[in-house]
GULUMRO-487669 format. One record per residue (C-alpha): residue in one letter; x negated, y, z. Coordinates in steps of 0.02 Angstrom, whole numbers, plus 32768, in hexadecimal, padded with zeros to 4 digits. Layout:
BEGIN
AXYZ;...
END
This chain:
BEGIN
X1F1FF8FEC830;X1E89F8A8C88B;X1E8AF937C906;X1F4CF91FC92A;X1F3FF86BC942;X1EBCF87CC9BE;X1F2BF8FFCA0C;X1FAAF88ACA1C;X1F51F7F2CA5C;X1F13F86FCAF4;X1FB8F888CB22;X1FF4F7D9CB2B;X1FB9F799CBC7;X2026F7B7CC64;X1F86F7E6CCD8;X1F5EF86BCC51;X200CF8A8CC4E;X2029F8C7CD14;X1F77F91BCD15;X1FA4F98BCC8A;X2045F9B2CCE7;X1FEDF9D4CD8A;X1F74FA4CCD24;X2021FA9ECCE1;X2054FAC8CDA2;X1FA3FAEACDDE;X1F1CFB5CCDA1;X1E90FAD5CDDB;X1E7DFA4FCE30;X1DE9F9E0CE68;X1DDDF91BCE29;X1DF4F8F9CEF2;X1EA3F939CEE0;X1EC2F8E9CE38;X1E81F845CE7A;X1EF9F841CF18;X1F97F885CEAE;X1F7FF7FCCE3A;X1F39F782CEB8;X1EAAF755CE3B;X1DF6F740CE56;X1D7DF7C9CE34;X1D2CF775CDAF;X1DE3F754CD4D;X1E13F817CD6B;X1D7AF849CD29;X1D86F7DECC85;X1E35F834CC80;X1DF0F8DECC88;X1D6DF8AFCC10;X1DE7F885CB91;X1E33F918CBB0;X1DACF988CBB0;X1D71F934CB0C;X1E16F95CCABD;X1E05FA13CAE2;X1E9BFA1ECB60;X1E2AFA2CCC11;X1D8EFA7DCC39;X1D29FA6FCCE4;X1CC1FAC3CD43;X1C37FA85CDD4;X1C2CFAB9CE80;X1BA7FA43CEC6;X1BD9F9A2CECB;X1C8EF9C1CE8B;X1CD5F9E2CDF6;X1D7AFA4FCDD5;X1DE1FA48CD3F;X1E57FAB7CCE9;X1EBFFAC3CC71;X1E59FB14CBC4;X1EB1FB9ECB46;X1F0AFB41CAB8;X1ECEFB92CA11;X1F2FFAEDC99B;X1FC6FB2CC97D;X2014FA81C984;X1FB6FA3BCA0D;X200AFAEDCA61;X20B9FACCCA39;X20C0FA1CCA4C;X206DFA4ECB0F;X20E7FAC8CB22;X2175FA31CB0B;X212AF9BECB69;X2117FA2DCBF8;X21C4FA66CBCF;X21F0F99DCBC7;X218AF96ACC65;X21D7F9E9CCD6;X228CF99ECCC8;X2247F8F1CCF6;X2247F8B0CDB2;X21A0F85ECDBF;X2165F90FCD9A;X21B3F959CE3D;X2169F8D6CE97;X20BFF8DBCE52;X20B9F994CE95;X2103F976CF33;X2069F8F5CF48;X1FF0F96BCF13;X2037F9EECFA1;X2049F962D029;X1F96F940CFF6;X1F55F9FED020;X1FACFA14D0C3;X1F55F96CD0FF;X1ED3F9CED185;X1E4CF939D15D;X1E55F926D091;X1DD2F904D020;X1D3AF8A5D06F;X1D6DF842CFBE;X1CF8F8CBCF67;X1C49F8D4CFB1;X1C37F852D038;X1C58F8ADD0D2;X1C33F956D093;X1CEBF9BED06E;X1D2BF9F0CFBA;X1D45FAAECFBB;X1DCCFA92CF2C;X1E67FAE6CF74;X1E26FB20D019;X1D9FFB25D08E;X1DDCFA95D0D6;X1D93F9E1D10A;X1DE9F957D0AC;X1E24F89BD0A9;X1DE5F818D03E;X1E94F7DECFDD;X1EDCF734CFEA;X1E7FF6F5CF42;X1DE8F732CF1A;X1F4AFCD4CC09;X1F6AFC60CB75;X1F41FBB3CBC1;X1FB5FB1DCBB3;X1FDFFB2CCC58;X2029FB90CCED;X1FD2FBDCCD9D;X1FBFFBA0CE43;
END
């Protein structure tokens, strides 16, 4: 039971829900792109994604001076269906739209990311330079 209520608590913060659904619609994504989707400061998406991670639900992966996160395979079969739903659930909202629509406005910007290294560029979706934002397989979700 302690394992579900911890589960449960994970999910029940609105930041942690629109990164989870970004995660569902993208294979990975760096914290530069979480942190201008949400418009939250790197140090608040990376206490998200720590919670996450710590739950089981994301893993990451370094390049340098960035870190990437994805989505991690499910093996709780509750924690599995009740991802399922809620991915099932999120989709039909309209926040959810818009929270991907952000995240693609985001990579077409030519200049994005300056947020993650100073002036050096985040090599998260592209070779590209990038912005800093305006405030600093059986996985549970789907493919870029």
């Amino acid at each position: 039971m302690k394992s579900a209520s911890l589960f449960f608590k994970v999910l029940a913060d609105e930041a942690r829900l629109k990164i989870l659904w970004l995660l569902f619609n993208h294979q990975e994504l760096c914290v530069c792109e979480i942190m201008a989707v949400l418009d939250i400061t790197q140090s608040k998406a990376s206490r998200h994604l720590a919670t996450l991670r710590h739950a089981g639900l994301v893993t990451d992966r370094k390049e340098g001076l960035w870190s990437h996160y994805r989505l991690c395979p499910v093996k709780d079969e509750l924690a599995r269906a009740h991802l399922a739903t809620l991915r099932t659930t999120l989709a039909g909202r309209p926040d959810a739209k818009q929270v991907l629509r952000k995240l693609a406005k985001w990579n077409e910007l030519p200049d994005r990311g300056v947020a993650c290294a100073g002036k050096k560029t985040c090599r998260a979706s592209a070779a590209t330079n990038e912005t800093e934002p305006s405030k600093a397989s059986t996985t549970a979700g789907g493919n870029r």
